[in-house]
C-alpha positions in Angstrom: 198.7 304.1 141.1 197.4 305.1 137.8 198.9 302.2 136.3 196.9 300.3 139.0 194.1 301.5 138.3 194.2 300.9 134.4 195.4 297.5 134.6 199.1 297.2 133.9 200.0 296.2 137.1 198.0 293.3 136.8 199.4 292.9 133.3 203.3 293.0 135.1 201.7 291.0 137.7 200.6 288.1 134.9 204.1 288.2 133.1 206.9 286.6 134.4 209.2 288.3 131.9 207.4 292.1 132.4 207.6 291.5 136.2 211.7 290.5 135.7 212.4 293.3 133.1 211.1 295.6 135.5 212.3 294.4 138.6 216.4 293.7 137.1 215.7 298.0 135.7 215.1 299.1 139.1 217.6 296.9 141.0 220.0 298.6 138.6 219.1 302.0 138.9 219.3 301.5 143.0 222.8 300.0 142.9 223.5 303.1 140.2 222.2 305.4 142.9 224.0 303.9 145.6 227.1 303.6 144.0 227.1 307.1 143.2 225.6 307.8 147.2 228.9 306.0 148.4 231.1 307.6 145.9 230.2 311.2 146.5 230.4 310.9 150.4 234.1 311.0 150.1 234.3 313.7 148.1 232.1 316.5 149.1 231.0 318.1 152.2 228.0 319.1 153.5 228.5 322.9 152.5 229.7 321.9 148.9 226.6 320.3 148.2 224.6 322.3 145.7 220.8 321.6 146.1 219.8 319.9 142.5 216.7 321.5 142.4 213.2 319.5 143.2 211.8 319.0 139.3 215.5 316.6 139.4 214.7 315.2 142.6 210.6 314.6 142.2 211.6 313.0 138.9 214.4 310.6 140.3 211.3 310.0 142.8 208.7 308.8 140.8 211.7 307.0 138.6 212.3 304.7 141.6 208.7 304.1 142.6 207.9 303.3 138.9 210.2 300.9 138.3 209.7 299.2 142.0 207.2 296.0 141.5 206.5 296.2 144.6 205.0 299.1 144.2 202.6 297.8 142.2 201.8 294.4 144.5 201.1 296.6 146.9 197.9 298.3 144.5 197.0 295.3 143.6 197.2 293.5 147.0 196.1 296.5 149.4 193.5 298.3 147.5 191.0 296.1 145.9 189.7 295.1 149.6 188.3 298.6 149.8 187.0 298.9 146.7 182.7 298.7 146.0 182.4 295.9 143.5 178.2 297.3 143.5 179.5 300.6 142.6 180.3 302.1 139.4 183.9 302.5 137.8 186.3 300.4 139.7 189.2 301.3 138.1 188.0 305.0 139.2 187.5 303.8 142.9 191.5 302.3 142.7 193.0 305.4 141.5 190.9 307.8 144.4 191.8 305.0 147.0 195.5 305.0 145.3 195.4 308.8 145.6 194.7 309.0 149.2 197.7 306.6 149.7 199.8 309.1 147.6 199.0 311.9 149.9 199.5 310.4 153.1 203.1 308.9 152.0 204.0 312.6 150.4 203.1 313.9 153.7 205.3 311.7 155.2 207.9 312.9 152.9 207.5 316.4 154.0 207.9 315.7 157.7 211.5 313.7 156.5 212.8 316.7 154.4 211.5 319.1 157.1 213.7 317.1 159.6 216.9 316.6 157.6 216.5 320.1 156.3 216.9 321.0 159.9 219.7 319.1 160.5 221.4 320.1 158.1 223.5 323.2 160.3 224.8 320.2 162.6 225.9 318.4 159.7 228.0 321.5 158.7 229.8 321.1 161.8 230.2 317.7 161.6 231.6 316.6 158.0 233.4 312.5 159.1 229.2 312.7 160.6 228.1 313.9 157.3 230.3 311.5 155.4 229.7 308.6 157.0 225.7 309.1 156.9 226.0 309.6 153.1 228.3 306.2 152.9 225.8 304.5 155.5 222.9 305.5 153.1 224.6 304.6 149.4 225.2 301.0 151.9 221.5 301.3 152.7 220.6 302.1 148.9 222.3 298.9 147.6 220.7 297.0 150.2 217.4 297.9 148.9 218.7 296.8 145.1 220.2 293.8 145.9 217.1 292.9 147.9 214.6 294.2 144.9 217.1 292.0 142.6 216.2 288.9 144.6 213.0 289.4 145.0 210.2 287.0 143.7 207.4 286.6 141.7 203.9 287.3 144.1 201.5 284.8 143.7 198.6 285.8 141.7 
């Protein structure tokens, strides 16, 4: 979003070769994670799993959504609509609009981990459950890549 709102998205936008380098780094680190997803499934179990802390997992977070293009079509496509072009500071305009957009997809993200976190006891009980959820989401995961892989250019 801050990217957005300073201009390199349009920059990765305008680039064939930036949007490509960028799209091909986060295909791979998808089909990484989802290798790695389908791999572990099989060997541990719910109640094996040691939490990896959430500086780890915001990191891997913003990791993904930085290196998603799509991410940054969607600034670029979605926000300027709402933007003031009488007002003052655009690019300040972008990055409060962005912000708000943020917020209400990290809400989102609470609700998620709130329901998986409750969950979580059933999957105890339930390990082939737990395993094949894990396998069914590293499958999911490399869906995402290989889609991300293929995807195209947006016309600017």
């Amino acid at each position: 979003m801050i990217a957005g709102g300073v201009g390199v998205s349009a920059i990765i936008l305008a680039s064939a070769e930036l949007f490509t380098a960028l799209k091909f780094a986060g295909a791979i680190y998808l089909i990484w994670l989802a290798i790695r997803t389908f791999r572990e499934a099989r060997q541990l179990l719910p109640d094996q799993i040691a939490p990896i802390g959430s500086k780890p997992a915001f990191l891997d977070g913003v990791l993904v959504e930085a290196l998603n293009p799509k991410t940054a079509a969607f600034f670029l496509a979605f926000i300027p609509q709402f933007l003031d072009p009488a007002g003052s500071y655009p690019a300040l305009q972008f990055m409060a609009l962005g912000l708000v957009s943020v917020a209400l997809n990290t809400l989102v993200d609470f609700i998620v981990v709130l329901v998986a976190s409750s969950a979580h006891s059933g999957l105890v009980r339930r390990p082939q459950l737990f395993q094949r959820l894990r396998q069914g989401s590293g499958l999911f995961i490399a869906g995402l890549g290989v889609s991300l892989a293929l995807a195209r250019r947006p016309n600017s």
